[in-house]
C-alpha positions in Angstrom: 0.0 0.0 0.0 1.4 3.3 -1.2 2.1 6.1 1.5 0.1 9.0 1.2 1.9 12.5 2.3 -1.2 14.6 2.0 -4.8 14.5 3.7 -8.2 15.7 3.0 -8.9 19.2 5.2 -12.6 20.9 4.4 -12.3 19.2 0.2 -8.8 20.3 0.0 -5.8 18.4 -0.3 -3.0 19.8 1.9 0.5 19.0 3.4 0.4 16.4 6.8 1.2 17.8 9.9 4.7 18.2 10.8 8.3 20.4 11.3 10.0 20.5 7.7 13.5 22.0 7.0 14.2 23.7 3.5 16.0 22.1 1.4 18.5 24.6 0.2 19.4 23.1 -2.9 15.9 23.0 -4.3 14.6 26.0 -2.8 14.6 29.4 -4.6 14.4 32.8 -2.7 14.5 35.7 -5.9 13.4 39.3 -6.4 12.6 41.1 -9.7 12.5 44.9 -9.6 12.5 47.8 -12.8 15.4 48.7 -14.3 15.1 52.3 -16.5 11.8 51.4 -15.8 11.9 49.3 -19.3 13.3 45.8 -18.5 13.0 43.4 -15.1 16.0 42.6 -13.7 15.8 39.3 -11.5 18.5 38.1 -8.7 18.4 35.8 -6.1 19.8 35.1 -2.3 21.8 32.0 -2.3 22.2 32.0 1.3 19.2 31.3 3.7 17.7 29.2 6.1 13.9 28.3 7.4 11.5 26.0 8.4 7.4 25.4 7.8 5.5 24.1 10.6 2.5 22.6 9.0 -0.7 22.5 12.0 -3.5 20.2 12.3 -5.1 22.6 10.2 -3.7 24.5 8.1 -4.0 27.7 10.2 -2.5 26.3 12.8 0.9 26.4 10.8 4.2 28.8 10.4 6.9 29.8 8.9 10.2 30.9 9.6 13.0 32.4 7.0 16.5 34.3 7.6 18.1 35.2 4.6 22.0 36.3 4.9 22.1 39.3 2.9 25.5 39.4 1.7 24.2 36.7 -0.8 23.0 38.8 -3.3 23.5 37.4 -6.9 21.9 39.1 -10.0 24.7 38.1 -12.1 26.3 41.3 -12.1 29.0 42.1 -10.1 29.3 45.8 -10.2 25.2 45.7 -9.0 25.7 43.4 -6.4 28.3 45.4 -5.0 25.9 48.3 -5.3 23.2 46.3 -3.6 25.1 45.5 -0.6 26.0 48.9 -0.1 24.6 51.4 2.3 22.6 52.4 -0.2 20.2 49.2 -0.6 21.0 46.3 2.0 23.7 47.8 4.0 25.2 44.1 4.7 28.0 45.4 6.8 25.0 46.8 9.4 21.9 44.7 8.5 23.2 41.0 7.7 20.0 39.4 7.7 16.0 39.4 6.4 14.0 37.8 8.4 9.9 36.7 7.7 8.1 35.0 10.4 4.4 34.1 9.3 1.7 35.9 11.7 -1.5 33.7 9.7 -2.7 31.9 7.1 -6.0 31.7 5.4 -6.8 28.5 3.2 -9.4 29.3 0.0 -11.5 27.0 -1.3 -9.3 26.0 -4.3 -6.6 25.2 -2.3 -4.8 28.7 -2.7 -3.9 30.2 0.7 -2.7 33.6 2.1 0.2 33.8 4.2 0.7 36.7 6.1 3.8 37.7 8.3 6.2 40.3 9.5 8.8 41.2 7.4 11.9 43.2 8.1 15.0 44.5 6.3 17.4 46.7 7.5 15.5 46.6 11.0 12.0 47.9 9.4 9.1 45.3 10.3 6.4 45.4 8.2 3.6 43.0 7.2 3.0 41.3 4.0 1.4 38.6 2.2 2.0 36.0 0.0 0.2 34.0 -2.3 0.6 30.7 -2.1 0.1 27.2 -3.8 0.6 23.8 -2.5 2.5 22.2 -5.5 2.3 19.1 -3.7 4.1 16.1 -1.6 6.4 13.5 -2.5 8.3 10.5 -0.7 12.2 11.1 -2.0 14.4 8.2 -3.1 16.2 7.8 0.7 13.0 7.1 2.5 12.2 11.1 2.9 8.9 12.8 2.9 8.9 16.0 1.2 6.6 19.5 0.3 7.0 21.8 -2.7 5.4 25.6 -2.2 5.3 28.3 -4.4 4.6 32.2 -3.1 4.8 35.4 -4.5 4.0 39.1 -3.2 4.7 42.8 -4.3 6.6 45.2 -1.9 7.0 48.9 -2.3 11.1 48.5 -1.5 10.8 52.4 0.1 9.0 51.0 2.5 11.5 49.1 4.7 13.7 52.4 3.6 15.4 50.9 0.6 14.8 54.7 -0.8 17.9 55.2 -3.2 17.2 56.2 -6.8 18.7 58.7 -9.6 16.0 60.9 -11.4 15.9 60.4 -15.4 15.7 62.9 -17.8 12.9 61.7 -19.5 11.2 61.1 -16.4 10.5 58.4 -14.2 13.5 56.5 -12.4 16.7 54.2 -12.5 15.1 51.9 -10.0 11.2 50.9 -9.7 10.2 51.2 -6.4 7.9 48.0 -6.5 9.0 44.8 -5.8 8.3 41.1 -6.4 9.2 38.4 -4.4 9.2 34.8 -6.0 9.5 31.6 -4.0 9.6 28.2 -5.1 10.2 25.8 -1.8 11.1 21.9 -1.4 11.2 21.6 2.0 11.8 17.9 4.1 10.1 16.7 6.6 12.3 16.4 10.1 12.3 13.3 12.5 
């Protein structure tokens, strides 16, 4: 008889109850911000840890991220430098980001909103993600493991990431919104 890693909550298929660790290697943590306001520019932190607690029902569970932000990579080297600066992230002051989940609210469809406190550079503020429940899978070495995707929009100037340059055409070097991509594999601890 095959194992089954999810259960039946209210006609919706979600994760069974239990700590899980991310898997590093298979998790994604990326941002894509305006550049010239013309073209997206995506990077990524390669450096981060967290944990999901999945509840008896969903509600009941949380989540825990610290990204070291010193990781920076958008594949430019000049930029990362200038994202690590005092200017952005200020690594040398602020080494970490830091979400820890205040709620979440399961839909009908299986979608769910996860809300939590966010701070950078010692601003706290709330957001929320959207996320999906791409499902749960044993793993070749007797494992039991989750996959999660999320995404929200920030305004960076709120957690005081305010530096721009002014272009002569108008509008700025650097939008001011933000959007935070996650794609998370996370194993289940003993």
């Amino acid at each position: 008889m095959a194992t089954t890693f999810t259960r039946d909550y209210q006609g919706v298929q979600v994760p069974q109850a239990g700590t899980y660790a991310l898997d590093k290697g298979h998790t994604t943590v990326e941002f894509v911000g305006r550049h010239l306001m013309i073209t997206k520019v995506r990077g990524r932190f390669t450096d981060f840890d967290g944990q999901l607690v999945i509840g008896d029902t969903p509600e009941n569970s949380s989540v825990e991220v610290t990204i070291n932000t010193a990781s920076v990579d958008t594949s430019d080297e000049k930029r990362d430098g200038h994202l690590r600066s005092g200017d952005f992230l200020d690594v040398e002051n602020y080494p970490t980001i830091a979400f820890r989940s205040t709620s979440v609210d399961l839909g009908r469809d299986g979608s769910a909103k996860l809300t939590g406190d966010l701070t950078i550079k010692d601003v706290t503020r709330p957001v929320t993600l959207d996320v999906e429940f791409d499902g749960a899978q044993a793993d070749p070495w007797g494992g039991q493991r989750l996959g999660f995707s999320a995404h929200a929009e920030i305004d960076r100037e709120d957690w005081g990431l305010t530096w721009n340059v002014a272009l002569e055409t108008g509008g700025v070097l650097v939008g001011k919104k933000i959007r935070l991509e996650f794609n998370v594999e996370a194993v289940k601890q003993s």
